[in-house]
C-alpha positions as CSV (number, residue, x, y, z in Angstrom):
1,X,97.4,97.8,93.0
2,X,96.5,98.0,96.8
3,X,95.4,101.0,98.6
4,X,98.4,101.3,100.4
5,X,100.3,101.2,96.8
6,X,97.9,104.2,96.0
7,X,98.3,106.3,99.2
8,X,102.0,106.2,98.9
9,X,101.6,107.5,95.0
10,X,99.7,110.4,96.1
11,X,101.8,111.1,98.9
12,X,104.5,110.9,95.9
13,X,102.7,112.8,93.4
14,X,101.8,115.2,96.3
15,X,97.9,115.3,94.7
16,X,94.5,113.8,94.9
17,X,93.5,112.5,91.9
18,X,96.0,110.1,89.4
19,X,94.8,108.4,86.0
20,X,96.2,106.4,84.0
21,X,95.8,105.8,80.3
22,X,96.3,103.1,77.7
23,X,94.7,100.3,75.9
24,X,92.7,97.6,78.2
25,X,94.7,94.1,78.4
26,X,91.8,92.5,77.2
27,X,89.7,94.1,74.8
28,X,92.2,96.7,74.0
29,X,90.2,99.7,73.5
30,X,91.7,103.5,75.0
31,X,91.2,103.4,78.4
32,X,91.1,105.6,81.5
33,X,91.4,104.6,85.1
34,X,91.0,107.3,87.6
35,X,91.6,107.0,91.3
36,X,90.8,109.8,93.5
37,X,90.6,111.0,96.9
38,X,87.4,112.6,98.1
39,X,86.9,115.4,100.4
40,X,85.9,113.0,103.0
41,X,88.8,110.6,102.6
42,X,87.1,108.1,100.6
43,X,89.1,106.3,97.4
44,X,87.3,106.5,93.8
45,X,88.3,104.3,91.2
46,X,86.8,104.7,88.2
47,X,86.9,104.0,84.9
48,X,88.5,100.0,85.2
49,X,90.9,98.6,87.4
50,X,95.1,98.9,87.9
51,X,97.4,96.0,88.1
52,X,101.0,96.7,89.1
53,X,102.8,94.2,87.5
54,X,105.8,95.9,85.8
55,X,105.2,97.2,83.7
56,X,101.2,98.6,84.2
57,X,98.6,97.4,83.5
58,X,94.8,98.5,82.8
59,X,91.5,96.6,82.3
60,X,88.1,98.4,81.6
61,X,85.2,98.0,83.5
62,X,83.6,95.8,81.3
63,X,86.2,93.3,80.8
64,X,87.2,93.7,84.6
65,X,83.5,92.8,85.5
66,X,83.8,89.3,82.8
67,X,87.3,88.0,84.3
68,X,89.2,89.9,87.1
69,X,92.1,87.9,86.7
70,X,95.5,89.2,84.7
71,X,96.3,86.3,82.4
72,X,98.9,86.4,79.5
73,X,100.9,89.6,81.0
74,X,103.5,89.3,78.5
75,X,106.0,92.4,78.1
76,X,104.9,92.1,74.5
77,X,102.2,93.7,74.7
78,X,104.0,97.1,75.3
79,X,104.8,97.3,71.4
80,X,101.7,98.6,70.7
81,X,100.6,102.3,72.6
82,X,102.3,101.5,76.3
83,X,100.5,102.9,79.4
84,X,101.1,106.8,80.1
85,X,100.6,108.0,83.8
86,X,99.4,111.2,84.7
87,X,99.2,112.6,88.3
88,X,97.1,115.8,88.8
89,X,99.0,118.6,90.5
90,X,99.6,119.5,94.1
91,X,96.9,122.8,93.5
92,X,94.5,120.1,94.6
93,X,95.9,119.3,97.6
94,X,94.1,119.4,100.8
């Protein structure tokens, strides 16, 4: 997902902070990307990395660091626990 991408969701979402939640593509363990805006304008992602491919999709850290690349994006894999998205509400809004 580009930063553009992400400024447009939180315009959208009318907040600072989204996460999203699910298993990683890889390794499939729980995981939890956060991206957030800080006071001084400055994007934080933590937690793994987002790839908008339709549907969504996560990778932790760990398996983000060993191969950056989204291979075998089948649909398939949304039998198991698909990808939730929560934005954080517009109380946190500058």
């Amino acid at each position: 997902m580009t930063k553009d991408e992400l400024q447009k969701l939180f315009e959208k979402e009318q907040c600072r902070e989204l996460a999203w939640e699910g298993n990683c593509h890889d390794c499939k363990k729980p995981t939890t990307v956060v991206a957030r805006v800080e006071d001084d304008g400055e994007l934080q992602i933590t937690g793994g990395t987002i790839y908008e491919n339709n549907p969504v999709y996560i990778k932790c850290d760990e398996c983000y660091a060993a191969d950056p690349r989204l291979t075998d994006s089948r649909p398939a894999r949304l039998r198991g626990s698909p990808l939730r998205f929560k934005g954080q509400g517009p109380d946190i809004m500058p």
